[in-house]
One Martini backbone bead per residue (centre of mass of N, CA, C, O) as a GRO file, in nm:
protein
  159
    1UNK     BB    1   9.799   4.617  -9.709
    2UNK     BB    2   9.536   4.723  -9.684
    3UNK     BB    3   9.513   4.704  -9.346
    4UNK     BB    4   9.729   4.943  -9.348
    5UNK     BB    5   9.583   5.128  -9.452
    6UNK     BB    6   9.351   5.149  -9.274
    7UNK     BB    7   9.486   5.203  -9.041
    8UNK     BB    8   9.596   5.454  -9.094
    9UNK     BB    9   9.347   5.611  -9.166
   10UNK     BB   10   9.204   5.549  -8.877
   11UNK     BB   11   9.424   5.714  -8.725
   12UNK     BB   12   9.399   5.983  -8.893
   13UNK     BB   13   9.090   6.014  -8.773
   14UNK     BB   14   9.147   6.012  -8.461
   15UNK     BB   15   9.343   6.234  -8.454
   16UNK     BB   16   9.178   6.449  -8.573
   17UNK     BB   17   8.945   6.436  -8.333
   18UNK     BB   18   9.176   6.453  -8.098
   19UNK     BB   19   9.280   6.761  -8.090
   20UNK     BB   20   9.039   6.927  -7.936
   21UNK     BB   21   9.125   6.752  -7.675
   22UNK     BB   22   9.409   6.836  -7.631
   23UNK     BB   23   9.363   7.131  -7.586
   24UNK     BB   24   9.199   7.080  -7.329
   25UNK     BB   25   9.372   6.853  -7.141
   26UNK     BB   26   9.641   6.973  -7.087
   27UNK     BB   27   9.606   7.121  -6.806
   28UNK     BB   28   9.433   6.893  -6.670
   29UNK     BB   29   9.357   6.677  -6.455
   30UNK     BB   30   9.291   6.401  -6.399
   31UNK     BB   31   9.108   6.181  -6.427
   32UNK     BB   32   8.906   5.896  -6.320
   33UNK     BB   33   8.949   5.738  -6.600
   34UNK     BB   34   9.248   5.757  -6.628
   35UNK     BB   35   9.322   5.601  -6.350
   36UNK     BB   36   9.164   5.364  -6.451
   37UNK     BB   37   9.342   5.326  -6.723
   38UNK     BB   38   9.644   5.270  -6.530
   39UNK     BB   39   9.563   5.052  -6.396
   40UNK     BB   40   9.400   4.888  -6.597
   41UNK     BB   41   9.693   4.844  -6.753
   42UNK     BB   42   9.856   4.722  -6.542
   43UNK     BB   43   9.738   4.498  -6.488
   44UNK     BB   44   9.763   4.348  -6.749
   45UNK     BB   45  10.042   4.347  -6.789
   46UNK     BB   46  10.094   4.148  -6.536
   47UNK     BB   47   9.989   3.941  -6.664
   48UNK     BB   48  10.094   3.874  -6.878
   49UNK     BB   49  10.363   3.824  -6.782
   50UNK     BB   50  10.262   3.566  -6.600
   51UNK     BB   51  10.202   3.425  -6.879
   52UNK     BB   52  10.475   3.422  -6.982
   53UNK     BB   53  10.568   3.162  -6.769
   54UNK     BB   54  10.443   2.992  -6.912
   55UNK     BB   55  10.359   2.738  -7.100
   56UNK     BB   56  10.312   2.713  -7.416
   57UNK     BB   57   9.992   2.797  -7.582
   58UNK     BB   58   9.719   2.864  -7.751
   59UNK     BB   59   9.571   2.943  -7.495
   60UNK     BB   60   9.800   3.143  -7.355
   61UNK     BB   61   9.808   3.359  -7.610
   62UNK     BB   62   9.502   3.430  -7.585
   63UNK     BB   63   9.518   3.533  -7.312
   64UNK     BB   64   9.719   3.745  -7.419
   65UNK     BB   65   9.577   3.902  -7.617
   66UNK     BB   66   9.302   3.983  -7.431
   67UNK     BB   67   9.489   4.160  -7.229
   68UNK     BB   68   9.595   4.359  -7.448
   69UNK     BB   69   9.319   4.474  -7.540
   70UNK     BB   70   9.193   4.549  -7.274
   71UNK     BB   71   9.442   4.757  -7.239
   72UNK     BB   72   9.401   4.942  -7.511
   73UNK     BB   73   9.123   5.056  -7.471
   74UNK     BB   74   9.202   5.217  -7.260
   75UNK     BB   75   9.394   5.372  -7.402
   76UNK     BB   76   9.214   5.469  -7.665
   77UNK     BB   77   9.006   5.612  -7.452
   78UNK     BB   78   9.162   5.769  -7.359
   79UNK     BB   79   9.313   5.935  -7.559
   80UNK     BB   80   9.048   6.033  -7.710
   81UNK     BB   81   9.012   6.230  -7.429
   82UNK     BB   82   9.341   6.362  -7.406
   83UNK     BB   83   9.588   6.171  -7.330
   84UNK     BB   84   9.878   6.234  -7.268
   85UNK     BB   85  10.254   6.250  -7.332
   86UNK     BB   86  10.353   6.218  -7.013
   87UNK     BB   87  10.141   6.144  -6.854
   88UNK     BB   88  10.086   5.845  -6.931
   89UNK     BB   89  10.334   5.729  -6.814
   90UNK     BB   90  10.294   5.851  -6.514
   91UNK     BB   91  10.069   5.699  -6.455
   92UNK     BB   92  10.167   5.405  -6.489
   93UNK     BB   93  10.418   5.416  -6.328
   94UNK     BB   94  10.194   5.461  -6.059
   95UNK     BB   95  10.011   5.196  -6.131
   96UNK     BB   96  10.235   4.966  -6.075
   97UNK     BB   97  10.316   5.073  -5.792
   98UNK     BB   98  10.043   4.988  -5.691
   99UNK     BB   99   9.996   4.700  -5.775
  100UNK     BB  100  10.248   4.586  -5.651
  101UNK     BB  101  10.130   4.659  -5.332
  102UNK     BB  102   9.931   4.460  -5.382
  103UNK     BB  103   9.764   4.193  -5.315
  104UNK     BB  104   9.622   3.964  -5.434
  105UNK     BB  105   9.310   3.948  -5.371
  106UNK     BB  106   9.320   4.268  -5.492
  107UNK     BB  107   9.429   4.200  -5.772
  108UNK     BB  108   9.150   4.011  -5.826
  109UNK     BB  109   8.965   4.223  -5.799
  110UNK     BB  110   9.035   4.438  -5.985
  111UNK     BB  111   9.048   4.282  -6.246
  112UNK     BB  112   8.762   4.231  -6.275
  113UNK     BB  113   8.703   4.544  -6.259
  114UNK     BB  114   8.865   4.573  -6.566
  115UNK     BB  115   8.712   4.357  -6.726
  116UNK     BB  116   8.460   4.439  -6.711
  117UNK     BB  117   8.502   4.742  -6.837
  118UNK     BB  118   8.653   4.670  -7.120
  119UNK     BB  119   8.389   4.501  -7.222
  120UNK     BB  120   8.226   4.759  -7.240
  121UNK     BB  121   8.414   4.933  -7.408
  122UNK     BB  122   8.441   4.770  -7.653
  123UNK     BB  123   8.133   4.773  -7.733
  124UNK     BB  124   8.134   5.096  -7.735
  125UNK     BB  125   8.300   5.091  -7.918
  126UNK     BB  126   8.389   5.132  -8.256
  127UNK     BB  127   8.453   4.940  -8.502
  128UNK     BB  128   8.708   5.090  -8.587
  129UNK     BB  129   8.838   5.096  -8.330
  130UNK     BB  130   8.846   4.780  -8.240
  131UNK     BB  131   9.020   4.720  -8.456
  132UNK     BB  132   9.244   4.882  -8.383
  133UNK     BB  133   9.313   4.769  -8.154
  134UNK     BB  134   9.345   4.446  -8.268
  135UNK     BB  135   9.581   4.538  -8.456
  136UNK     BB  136   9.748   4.629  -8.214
  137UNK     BB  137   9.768   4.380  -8.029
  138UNK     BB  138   9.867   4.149  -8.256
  139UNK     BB  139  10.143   4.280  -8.278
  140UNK     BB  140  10.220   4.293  -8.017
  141UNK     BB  141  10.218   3.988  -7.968
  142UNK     BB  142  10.383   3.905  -8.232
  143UNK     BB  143  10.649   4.021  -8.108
  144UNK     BB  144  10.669   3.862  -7.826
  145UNK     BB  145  10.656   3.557  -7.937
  146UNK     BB  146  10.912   3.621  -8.079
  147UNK     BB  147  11.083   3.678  -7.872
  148UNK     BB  148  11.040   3.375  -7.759
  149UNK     BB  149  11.172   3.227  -7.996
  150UNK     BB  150  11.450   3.321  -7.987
  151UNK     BB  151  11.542   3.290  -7.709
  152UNK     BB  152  11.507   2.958  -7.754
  153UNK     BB  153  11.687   2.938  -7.991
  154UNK     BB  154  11.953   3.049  -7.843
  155UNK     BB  155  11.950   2.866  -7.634
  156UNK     BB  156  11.979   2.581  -7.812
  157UNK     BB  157  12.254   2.655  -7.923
  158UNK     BB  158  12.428   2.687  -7.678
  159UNK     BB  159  12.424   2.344  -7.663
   0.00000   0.00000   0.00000
């Protein structure tokens, strides 16, 4: 119960602060790091994917969760400077095309300064940020794994 009203008065400072960026952002055109936050955000989003694929490991659960946060910073950190939907999901859906696109070897050069970004942001951000990212990706993550549970449970009833 505390963990959720932190992270709500959390929520509630950060988008406070960020009210007089969203009113300067409305009209800007993307900026250089935008579209890196939606390349780097659509990169994650198709690991995850790729590792759903996997079989269920404890080491598996932990990659996806990892690779969950490193997508959230990187739209946290967009979010804080001003970027706001409709424009970030058009950008998102730009860069999952985008990514798609790419050959594997592109695909793993560009993940790889992904990762390395991602993980400079998340240094970068204040610890209430990081909070909020990591308990962020773990509620994503783990509706995501209880939907593969559940699925999994289905599919053997069915037999």
């Amino acid at each position: 119960m505390f963990k959720r009203h932190l992270a709500i008065a959390a929520c509630t400072v950060l988008l406070s602060h960020s009210a007089h960026a969203q009113s300067e952002a409305a009209s800007a055109p993307p900026t250089p790091f935008f579209l890196e936050a939606a390349d780097c955000a659509a990169a994650f989003e198709a690991r995850v994917i790729e590792r759903k694929a996997q079989p269920r490991t404890e080491a598996r659960n932990q990659a996806i969760l990892r690779d969950t946060e490193l997508g959230f910073v990187y739209i946290g950190v967009a979010y804080r400077r001003g970027l706001r939907n409709p424009e970030a999901d058009e950008m998102l859906k730009a860069a999952e095309k985008r990514w798609s696109q790419l050959s594997k070897p592109e695909q793993a050069k560009r993940l790889g300064s992904c990762v390395t970004q991602a993980e400079q942001l998340m240094e970068d951000v204040s610890g209430l940020e990081r909070f909020i990212v990591r308990n962020r990706a773990a509620a994503r993550v783990d509706r995501l794994l209880e939907k593969e549970k559940e699925k999994e449970h289905e599919a053997q009833a069915a037999h």
